[in-house]
N, CA, C and O of each residue as an XYZ file, in Angstrom:
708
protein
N     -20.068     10.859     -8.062
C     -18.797     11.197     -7.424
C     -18.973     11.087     -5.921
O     -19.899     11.735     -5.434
N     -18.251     10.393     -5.163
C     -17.830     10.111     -3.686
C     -16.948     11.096     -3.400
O     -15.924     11.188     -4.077
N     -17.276     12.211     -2.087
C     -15.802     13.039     -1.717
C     -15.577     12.465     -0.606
O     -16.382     11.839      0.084
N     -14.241     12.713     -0.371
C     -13.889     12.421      1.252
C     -14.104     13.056      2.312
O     -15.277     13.425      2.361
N     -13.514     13.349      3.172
C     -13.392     14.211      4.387
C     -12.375     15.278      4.446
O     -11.230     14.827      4.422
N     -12.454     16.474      4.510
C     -11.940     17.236      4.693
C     -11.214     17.792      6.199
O     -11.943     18.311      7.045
N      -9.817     17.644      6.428
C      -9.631     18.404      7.694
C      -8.544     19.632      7.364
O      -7.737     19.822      6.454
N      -8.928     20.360      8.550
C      -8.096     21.511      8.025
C      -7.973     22.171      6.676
O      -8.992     22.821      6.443
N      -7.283     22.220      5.924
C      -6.565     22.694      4.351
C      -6.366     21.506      3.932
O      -6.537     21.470      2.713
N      -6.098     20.559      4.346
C      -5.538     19.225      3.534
C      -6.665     17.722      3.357
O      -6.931     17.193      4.436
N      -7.183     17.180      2.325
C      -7.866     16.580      2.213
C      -7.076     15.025      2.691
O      -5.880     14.732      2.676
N      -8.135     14.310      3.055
C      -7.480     13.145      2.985
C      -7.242     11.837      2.185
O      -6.838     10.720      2.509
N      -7.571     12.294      1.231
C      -6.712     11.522     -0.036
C      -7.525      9.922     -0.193
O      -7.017      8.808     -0.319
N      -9.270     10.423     -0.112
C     -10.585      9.412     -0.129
C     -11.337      9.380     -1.147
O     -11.992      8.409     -1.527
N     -11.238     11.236     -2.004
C     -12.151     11.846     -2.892
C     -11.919     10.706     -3.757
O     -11.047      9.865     -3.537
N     -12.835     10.691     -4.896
C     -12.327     10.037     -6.050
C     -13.754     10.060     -6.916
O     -14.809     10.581     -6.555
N     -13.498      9.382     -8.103
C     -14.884      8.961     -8.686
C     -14.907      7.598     -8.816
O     -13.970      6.894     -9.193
N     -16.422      7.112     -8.368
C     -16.701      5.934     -8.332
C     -17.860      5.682     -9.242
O     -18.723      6.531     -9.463
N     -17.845      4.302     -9.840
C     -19.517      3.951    -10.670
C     -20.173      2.887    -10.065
O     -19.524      1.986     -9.534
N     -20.740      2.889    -10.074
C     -22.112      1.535     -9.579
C     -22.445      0.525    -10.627
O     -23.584      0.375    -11.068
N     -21.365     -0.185    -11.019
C     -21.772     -1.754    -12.337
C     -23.215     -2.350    -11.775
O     -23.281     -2.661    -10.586
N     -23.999     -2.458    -12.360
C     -25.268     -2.922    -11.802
C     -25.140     -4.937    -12.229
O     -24.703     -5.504    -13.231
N     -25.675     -5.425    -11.086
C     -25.633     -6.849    -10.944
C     -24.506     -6.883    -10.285
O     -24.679     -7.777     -9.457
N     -23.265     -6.376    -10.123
C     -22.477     -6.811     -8.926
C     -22.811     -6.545     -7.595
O     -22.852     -5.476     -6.986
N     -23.155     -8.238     -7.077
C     -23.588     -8.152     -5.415
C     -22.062     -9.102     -5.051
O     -22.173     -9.361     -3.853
N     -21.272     -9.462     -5.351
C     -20.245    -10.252     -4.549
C     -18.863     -9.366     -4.811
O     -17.992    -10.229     -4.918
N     -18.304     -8.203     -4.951
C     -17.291     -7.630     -4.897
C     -17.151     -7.408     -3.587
O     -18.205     -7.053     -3.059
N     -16.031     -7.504     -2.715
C     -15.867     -6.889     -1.240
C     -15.707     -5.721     -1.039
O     -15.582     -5.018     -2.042
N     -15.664     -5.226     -0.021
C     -15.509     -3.790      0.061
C     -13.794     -4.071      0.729
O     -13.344     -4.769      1.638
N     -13.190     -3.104     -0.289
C     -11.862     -2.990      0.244
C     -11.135     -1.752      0.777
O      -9.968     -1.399      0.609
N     -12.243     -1.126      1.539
C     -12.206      0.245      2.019
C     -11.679      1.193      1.491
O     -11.628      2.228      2.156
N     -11.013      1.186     -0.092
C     -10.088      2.557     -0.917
C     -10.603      2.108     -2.731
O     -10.749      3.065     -3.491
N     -10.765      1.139     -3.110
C     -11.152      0.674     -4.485
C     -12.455      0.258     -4.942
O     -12.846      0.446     -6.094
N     -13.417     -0.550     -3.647
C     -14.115     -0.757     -3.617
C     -15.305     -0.621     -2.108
O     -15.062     -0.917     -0.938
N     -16.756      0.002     -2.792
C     -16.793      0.394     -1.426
C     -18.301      0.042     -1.498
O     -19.072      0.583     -2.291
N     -18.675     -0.965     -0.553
C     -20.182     -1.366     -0.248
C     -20.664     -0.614      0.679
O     -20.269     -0.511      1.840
N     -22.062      0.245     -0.157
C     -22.798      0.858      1.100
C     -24.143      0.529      1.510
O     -24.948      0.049      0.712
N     -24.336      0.691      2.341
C     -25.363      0.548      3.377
C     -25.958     -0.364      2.763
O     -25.584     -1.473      3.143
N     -27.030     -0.391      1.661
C     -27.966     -1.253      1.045
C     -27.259     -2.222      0.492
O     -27.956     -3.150      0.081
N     -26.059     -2.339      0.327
C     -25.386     -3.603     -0.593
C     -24.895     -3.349     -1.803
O     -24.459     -4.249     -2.520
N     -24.925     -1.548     -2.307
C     -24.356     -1.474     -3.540
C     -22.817     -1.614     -3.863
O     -21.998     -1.165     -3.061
N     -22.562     -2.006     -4.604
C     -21.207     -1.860     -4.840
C     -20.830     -0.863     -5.928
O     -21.251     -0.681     -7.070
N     -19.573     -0.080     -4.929
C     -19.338      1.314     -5.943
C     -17.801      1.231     -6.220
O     -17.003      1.100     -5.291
N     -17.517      1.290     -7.169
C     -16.076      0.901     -7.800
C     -15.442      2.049     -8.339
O     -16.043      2.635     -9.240
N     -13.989      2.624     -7.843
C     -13.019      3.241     -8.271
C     -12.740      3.533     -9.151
O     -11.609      3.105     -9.383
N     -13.386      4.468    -10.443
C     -12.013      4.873    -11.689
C     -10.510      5.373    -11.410
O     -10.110      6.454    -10.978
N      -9.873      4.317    -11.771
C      -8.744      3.830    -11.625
C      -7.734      5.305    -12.711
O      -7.859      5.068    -13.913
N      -7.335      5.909    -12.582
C      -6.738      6.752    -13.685
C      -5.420      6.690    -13.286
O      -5.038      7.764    -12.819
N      -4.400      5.622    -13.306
C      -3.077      5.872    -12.981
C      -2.765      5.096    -11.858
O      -2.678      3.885    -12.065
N      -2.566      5.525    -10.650
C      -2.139      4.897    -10.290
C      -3.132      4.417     -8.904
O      -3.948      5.256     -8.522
N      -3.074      3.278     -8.270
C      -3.567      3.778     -6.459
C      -2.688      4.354     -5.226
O      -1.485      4.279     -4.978
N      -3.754      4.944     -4.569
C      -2.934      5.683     -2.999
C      -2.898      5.028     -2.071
O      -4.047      4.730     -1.743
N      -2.202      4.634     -1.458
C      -2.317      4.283      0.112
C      -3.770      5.199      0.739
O      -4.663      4.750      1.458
N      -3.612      6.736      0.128
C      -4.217      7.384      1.360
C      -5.612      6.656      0.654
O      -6.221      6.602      1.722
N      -6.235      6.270      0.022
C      -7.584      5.634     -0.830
C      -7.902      4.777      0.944
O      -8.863      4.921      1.701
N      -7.072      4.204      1.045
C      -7.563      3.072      2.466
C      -7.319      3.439      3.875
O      -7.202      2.754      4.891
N      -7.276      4.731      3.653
C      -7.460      5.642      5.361
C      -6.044      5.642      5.877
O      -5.920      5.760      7.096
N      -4.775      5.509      5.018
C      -3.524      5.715      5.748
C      -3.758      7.358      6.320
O      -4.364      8.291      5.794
N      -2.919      7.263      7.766
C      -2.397      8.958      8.163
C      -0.873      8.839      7.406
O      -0.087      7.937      7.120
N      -0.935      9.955      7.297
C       0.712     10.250      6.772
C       0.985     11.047      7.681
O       1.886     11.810      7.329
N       0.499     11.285      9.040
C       1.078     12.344      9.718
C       1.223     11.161     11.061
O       1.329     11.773     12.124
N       1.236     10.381     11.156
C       1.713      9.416     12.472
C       0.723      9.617     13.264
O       1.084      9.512     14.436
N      -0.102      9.801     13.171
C      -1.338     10.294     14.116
C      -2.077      8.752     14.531
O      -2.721      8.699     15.579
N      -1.999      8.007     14.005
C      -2.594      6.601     14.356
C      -1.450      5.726     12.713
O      -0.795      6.033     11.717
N      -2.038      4.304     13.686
C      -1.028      3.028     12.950
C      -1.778      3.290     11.234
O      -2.908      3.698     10.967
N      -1.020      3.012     10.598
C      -1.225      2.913      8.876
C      -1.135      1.780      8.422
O      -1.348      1.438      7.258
N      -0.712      0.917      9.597
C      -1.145     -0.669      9.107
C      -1.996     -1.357      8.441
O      -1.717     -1.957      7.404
N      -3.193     -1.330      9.018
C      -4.396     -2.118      8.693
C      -4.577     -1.337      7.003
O      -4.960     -2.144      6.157
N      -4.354      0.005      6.523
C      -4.085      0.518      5.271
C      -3.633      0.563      4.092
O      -4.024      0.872      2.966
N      -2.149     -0.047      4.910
C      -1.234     -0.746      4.288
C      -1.511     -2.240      3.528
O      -1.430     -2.642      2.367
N      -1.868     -2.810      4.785
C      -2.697     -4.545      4.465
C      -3.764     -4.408      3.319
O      -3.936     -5.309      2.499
N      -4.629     -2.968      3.305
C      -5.505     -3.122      2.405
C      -5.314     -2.536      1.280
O      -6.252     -2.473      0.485
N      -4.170     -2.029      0.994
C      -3.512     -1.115     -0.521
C      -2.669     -2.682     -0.871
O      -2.660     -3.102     -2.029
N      -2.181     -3.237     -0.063
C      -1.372     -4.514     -0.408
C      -2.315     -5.610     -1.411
O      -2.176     -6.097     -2.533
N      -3.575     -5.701     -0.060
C      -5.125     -6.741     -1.024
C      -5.011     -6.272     -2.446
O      -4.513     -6.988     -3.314
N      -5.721     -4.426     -2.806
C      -6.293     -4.363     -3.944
C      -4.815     -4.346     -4.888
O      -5.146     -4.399     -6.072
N      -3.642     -4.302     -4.777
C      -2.733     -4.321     -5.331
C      -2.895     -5.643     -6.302
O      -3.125     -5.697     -7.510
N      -2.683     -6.729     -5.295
C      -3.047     -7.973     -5.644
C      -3.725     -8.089     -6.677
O      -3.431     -8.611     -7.752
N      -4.570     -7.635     -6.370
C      -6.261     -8.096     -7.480
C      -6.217     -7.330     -8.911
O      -6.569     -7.707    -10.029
N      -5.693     -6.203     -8.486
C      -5.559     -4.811     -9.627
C      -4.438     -5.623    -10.826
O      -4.622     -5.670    -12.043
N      -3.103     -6.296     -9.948
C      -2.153     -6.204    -11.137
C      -1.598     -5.188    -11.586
O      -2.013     -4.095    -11.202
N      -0.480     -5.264    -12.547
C       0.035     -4.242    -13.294
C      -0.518     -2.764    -13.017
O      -0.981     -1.885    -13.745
N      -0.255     -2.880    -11.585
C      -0.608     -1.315    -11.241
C       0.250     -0.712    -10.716
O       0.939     -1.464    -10.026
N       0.720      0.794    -10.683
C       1.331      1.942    -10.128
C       0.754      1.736     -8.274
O      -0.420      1.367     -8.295
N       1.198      1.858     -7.039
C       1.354      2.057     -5.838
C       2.194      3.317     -5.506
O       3.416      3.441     -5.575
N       1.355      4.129     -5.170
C       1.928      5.604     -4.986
C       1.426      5.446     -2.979
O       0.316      5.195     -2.509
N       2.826      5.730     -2.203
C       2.637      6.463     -1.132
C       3.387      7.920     -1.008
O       4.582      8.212     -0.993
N       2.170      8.728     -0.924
C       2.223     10.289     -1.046
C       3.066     10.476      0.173
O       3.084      9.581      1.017
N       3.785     11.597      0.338
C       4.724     12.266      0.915
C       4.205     12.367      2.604
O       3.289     13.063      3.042
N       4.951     11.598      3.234
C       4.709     11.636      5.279
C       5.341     10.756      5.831
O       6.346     10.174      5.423
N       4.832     10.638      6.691
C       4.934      9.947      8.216
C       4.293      9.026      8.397
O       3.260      9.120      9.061
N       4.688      7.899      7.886
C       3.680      6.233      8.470
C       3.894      5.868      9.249
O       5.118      5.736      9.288
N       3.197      5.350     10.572
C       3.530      4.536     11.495
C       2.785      3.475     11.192
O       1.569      3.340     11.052
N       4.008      2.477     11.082
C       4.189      0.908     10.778
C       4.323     -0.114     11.928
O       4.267     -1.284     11.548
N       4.461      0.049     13.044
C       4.756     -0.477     13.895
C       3.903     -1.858     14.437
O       4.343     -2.713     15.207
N       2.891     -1.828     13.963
C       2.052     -2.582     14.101
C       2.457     -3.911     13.119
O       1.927     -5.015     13.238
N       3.315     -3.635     12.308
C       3.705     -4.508     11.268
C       2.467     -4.361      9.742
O       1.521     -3.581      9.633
N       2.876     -5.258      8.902
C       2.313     -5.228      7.436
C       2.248     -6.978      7.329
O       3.173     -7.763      7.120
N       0.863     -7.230      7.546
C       1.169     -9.034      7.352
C       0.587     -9.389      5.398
O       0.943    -10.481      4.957
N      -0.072     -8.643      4.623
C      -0.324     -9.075      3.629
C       0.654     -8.942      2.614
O       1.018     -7.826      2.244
N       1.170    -10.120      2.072
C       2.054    -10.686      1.282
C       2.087     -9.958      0.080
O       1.024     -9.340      0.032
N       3.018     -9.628     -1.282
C       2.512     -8.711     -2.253
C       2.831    -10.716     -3.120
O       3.662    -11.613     -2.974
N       1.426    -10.454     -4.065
C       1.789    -11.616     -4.928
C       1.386    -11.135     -6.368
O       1.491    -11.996     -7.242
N       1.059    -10.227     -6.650
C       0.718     -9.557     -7.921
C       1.372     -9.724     -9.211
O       2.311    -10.465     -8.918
N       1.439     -9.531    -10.244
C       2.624     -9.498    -11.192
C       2.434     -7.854    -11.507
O       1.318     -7.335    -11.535
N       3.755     -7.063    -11.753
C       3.768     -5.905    -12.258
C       3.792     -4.643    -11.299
O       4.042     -3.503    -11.691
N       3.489     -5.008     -9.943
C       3.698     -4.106     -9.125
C       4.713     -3.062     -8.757
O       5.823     -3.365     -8.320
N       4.340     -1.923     -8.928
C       5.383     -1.024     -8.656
C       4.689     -0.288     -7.268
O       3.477     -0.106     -7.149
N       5.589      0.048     -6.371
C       5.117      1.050     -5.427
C       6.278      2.129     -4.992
O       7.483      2.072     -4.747
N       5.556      2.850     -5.017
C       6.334      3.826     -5.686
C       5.974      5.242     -4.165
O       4.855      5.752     -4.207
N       6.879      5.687     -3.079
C       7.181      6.537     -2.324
C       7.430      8.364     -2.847
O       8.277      8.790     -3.632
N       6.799      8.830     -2.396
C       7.505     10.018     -3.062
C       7.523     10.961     -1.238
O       6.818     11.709     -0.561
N       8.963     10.183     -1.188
C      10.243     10.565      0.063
C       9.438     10.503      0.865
O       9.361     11.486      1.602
N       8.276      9.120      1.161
C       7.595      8.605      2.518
C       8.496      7.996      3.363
O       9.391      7.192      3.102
N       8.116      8.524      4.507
C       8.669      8.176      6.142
C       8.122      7.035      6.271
O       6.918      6.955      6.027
N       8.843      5.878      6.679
C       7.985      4.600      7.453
C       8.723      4.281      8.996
O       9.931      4.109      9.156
N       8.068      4.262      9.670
C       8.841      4.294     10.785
C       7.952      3.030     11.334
O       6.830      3.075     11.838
N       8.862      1.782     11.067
C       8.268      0.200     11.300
C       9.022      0.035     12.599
O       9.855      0.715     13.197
N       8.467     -1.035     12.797
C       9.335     -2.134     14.164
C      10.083     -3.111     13.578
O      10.315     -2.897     12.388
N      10.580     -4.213     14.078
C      11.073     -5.441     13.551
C      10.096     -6.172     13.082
O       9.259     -6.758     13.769
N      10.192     -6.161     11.488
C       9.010     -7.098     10.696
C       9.839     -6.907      9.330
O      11.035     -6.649      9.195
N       8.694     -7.140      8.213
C       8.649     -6.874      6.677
C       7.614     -5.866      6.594
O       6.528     -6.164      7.090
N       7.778     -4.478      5.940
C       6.900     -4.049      5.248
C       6.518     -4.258      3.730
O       5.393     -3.953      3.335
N       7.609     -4.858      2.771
C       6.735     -4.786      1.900
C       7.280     -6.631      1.682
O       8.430     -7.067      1.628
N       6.304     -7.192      1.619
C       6.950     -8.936      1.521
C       6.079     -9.703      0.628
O       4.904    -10.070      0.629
N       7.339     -9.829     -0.310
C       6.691    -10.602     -1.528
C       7.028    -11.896     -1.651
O       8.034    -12.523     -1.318
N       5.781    -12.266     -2.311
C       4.887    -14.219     -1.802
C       6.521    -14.461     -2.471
O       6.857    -13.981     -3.554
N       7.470    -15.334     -1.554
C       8.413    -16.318     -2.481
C       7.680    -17.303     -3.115
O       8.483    -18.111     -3.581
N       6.094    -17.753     -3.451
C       5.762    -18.593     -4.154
C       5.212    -17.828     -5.426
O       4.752    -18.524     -6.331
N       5.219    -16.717     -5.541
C       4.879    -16.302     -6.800
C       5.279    -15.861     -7.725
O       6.389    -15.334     -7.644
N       4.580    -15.864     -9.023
C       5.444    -15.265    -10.231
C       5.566    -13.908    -10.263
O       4.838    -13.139    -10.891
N       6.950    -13.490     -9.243
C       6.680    -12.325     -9.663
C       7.413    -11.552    -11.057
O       8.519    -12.034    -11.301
N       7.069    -10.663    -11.815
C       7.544    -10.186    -12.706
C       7.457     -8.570    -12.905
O       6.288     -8.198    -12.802
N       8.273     -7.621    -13.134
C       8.269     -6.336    -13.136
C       7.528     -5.401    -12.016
O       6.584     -4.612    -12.069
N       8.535     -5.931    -10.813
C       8.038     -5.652     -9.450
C       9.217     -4.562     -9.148
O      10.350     -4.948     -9.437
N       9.113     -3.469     -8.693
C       9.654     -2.145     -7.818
C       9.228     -1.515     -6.642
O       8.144     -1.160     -6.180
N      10.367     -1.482     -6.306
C       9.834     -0.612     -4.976
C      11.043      0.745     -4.751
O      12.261      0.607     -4.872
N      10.355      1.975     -4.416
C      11.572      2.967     -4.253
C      10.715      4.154     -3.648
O       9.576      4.067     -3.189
N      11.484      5.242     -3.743
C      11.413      6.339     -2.455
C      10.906      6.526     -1.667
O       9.904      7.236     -1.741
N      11.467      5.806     -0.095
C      11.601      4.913      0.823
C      12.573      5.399      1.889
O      13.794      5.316      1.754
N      11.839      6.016      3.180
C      12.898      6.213      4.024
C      12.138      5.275      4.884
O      10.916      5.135      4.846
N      13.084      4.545      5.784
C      12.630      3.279      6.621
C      13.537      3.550      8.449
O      14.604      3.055      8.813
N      12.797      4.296      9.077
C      13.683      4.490     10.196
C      12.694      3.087     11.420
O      11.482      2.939     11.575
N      13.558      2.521     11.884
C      13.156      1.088     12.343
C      13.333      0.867     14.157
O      14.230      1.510     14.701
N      12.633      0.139     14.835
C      13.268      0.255     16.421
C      14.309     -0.980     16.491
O      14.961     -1.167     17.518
N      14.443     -1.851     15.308
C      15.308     -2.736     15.317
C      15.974     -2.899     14.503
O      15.293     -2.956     13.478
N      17.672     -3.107     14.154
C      18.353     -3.494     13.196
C      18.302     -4.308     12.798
O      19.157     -4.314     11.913
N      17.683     -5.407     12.826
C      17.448     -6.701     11.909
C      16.445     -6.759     10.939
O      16.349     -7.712     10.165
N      15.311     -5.313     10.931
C      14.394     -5.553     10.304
C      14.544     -5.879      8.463
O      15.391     -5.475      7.666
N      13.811     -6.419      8.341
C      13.668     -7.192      7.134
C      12.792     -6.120      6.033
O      11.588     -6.318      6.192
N      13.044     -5.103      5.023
C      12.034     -4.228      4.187
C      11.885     -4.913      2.961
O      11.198     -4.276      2.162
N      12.412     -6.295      2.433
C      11.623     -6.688      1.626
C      12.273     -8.097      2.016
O      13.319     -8.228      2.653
N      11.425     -9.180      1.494
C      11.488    -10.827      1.373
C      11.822    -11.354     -0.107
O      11.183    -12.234     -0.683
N      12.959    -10.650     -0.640
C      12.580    -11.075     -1.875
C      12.750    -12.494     -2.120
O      13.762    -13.019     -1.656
N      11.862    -13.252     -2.823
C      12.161    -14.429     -3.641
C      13.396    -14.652     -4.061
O      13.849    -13.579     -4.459
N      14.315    -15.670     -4.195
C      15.334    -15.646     -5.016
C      15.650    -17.183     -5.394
O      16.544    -17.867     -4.896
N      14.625    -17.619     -6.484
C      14.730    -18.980     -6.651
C      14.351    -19.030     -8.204
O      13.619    -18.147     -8.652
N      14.872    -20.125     -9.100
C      14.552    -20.567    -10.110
C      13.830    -19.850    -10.768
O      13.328    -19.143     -9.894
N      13.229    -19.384    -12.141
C      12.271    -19.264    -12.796
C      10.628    -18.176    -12.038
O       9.540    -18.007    -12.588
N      11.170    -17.583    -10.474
C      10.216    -17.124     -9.915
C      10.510    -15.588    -10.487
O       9.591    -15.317    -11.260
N      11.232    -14.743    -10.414
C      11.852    -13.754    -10.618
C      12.007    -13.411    -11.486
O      12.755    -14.279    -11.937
N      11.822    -12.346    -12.629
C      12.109    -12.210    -13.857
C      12.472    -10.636    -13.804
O      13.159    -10.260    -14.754
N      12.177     -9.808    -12.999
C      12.460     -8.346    -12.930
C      12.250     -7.735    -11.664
O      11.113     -7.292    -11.499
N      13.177     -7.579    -10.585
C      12.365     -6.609     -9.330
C      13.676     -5.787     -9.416
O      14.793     -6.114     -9.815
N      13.092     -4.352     -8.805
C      14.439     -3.493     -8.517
C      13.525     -2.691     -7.343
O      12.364     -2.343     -7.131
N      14.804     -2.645     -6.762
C      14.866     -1.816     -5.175
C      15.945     -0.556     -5.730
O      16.921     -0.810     -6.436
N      15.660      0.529     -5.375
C      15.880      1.723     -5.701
C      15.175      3.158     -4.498
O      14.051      3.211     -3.998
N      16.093      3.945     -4.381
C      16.186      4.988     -3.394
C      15.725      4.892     -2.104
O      15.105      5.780     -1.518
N      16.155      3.359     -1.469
C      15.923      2.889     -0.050
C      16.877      3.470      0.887
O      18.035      3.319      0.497
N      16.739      4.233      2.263
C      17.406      4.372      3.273
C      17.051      3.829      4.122
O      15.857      3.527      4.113
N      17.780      3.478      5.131
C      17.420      3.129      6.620
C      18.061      3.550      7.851
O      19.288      3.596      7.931
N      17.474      3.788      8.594
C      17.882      4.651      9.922
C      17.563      4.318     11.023
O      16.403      4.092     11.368
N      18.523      4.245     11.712
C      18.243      3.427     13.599
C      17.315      4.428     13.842
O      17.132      5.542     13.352
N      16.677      3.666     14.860
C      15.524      5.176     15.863
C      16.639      5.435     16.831
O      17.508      4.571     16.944
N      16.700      6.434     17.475
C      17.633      6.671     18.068
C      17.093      6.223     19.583
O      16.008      5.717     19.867
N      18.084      6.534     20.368
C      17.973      5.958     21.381
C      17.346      6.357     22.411
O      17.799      7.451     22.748
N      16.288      5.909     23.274
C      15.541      6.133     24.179
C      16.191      6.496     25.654
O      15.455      6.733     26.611
């Protein structure tokens, strides 16, 4: 068992249990699923449900960007498949933008009444070249510094699409400076 870091009363959402498959030397370390240490072992995530954002060092309290976190819950999404995406209850700062594409099949990500407070970009942007199929996204507050921003890319072509639903999205001007 791997724990995380503890601050204050509130953990940061790192703990987990991990195993060591012996002979895997080429898995990457994807800083929340998979995690290479020092000597080169690779220690891998029991997966029970769903993954966290907080697994890849998101703050939920705006305290620093959740970007680079984001990019890397987006990677193992990818790779995982037919997986649950849970962002736990806060304050993301997005501003930095979200450049990794979702191309997965089965993805759900799933908010429970997370703050994202982006700039003008995409946070969650799915590959228009892929198959996607039984893709969701919901509870989702999106307060933005620009009205044009874009919160999803969906595909909308031929035979690419077979199931996505957007569900309990808001959006909110930042107010004015």
């Amino acid at each position: 068992r791997i724990t995380g870091l503890y601050g204050l009363a509130n953990p940061d959402g790192t703990s987990g249990e991990f195993h060591r498959p012996d002979g895997d030397v080429v898995s990457a370390d994807d800083g929340g699923t998979i995690i290479v240490d020092a000597v080169g072992r690779r220690w891998k995530r029991r997966i029970d449900g769903a993954v966290s954002v907080l697994w890849f060092g998101a703050n939920r309290y705006a305290a620093s960007s959740a970007s680079s976190a984001f990019n890397a819950f987006h990677t193992a999404l990818n790779r995982i498949k037919n997986v649950r995406g849970i962002v736990p209850f806060g304050l993301y700062d997005l501003r930095a933008g979200v450049t990794t594409k979702i191309t997965g099949e089965g993805i759900e990500i799933v908010g429970d009444n997370a703050f994202i407070y982006a700039a003008n970009g995409r946070i969650f942007d799915f590959d228009s070249g892929a198959q996607l199929r039984r893709c969701r996204v919901s509870g989702f507050t999106f307060n933005y510094d620009f009205p044009t921003v874009d919160v999803t890319a969906l595909p909308i072509r031929a035979n690419k699409v077979l199931y996505f639903k957007i569900e309990s999205i808001t959006l909110q001007n930042a107010p004015a400076a």
